[in-house]
N, C-alpha and C positions, 0 to 999 in steps of 0.2 A: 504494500500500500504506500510506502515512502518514497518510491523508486522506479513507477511506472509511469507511462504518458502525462498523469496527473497527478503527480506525485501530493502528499497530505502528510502533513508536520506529524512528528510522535503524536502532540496531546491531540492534533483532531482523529488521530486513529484509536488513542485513547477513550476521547469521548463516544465515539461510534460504535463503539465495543465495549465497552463501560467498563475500563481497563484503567489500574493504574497507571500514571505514565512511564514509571518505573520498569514496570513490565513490558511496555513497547518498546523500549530504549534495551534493557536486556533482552529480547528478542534480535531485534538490528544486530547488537554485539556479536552475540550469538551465530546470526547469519554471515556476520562481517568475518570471524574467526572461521567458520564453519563453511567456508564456500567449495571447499572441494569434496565434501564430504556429502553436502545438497546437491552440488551437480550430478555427484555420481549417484544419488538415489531418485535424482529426477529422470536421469540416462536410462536407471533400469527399468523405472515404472513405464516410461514410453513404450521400452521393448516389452512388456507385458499388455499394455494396452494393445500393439499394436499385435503384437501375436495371438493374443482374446479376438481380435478384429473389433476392437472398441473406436478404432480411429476412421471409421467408415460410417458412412449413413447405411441405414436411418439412425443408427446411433448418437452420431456425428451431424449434424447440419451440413451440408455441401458447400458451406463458405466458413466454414470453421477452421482451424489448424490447430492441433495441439501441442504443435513445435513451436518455442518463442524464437 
């Protein structure tokens, strides 16, 4: 949520999620420390998605992509 097209400060992600902001900010950390660690679990879930054929319509919308 901090980091996308439209990116939203910690406390608005905080508020939206009724989050301390303490907790969104150790989450960032977390991601920031932790980036190799989420790519390779994002890498795997794909190839399960796409081997399930989760990545397909009608599943799938035909203007979707699951790849960032």
């Amino acid at each position: 949520m901090t980091v996308n097209a439209e990116p939203r400060t910690p406390e608005e992600v905080a508020h939206d999620y009724d989050l301390p902001v303490e907790a969104v900010h150790e989450a960032i950390d977390y991601a920031v420390r932790h980036q190799a660690l989420l790519d390779a679990e994002r890498a795997r879930e794909e190839v399960r998605i796409k081997q399930r054929g989760l990545d397909q319509p009608p599943l799938v919308p035909a203007n979707v992509s699951i790849v960032p």
